[in-house]
C-alpha positions in Angstrom: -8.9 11.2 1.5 -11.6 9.1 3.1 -10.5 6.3 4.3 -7.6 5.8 6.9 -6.2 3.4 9.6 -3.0 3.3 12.4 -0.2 1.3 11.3 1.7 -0.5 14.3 4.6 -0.8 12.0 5.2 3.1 11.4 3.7 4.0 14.4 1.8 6.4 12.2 -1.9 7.2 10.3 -2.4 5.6 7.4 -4.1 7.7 4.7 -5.2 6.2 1.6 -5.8 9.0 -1.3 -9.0 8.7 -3.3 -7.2 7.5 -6.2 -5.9 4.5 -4.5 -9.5 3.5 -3.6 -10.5 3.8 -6.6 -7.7 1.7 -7.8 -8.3 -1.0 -5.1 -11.7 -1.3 -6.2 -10.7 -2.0 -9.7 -8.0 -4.7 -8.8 -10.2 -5.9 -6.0 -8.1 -5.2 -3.5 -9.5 -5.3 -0.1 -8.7 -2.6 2.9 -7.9 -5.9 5.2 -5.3 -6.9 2.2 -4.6 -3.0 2.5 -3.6 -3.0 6.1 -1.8 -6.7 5.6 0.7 -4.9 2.6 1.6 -1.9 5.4 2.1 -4.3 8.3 3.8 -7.1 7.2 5.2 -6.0 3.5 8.4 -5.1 1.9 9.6 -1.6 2.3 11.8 0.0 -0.4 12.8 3.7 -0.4 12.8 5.2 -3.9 13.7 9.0 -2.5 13.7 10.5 1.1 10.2 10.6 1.4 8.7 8.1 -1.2 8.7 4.2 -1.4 6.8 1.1 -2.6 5.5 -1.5 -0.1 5.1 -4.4 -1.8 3.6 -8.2 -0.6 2.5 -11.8 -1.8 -0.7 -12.9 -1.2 -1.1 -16.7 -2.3 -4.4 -17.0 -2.8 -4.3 -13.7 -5.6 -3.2 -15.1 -8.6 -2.8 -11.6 -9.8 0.7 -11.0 -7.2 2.5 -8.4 -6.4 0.3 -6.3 -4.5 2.4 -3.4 -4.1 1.3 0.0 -2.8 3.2 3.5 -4.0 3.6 5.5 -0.8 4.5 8.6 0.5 6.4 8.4 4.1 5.8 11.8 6.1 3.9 12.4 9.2 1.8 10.1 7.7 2.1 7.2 5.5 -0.2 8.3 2.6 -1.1 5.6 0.3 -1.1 7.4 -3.5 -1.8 3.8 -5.6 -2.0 0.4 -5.9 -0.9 -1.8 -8.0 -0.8 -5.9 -8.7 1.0 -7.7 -10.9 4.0 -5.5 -10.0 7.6 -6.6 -10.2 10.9 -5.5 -8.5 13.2 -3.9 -10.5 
């Protein structure tokens, strides 16, 4: 993992995984958008220690930004995604 940032939110590290640099570059996603999605998006626990964060950026025409997370000692970042929907 080589990038990584504090979130005031989760009072925590935030690690993002190689894959999901990889994927941001593809879906040009920036690491300001990044930090935007942890801070100020919606949270929603799929098991104890995974969840998707999820925000609308309206100047991407290609919303849902949504990130797949895991919530631990530190919020690792493991993808992310646009276009996604809330089922």
């Amino acid at each position: 993992m080589s990038e990584s940032f504090y979130s005031e939110r989760f009072g925590k590290n935030v690690w993002l995984t190689n894959h999901a640099i990889e994927a941001m570059a593809k879906r040009k996603v920036t690491l300001p958008e990044v930090k935007i999605l942890i801070e100020l998006g919606n949270y929603k626990s799929v098991e104890k220690l995974h969840g998707w964060i999820y925000h609308s950026f309206p100047e991407r025409e290609d919303n849902l930004v949504c990130s797949a997370i895991v919530n631990e000692k530190a919020i690792i970042i493991k993808a992310i995604m646009i276009r996604w929907q809330l089922r």
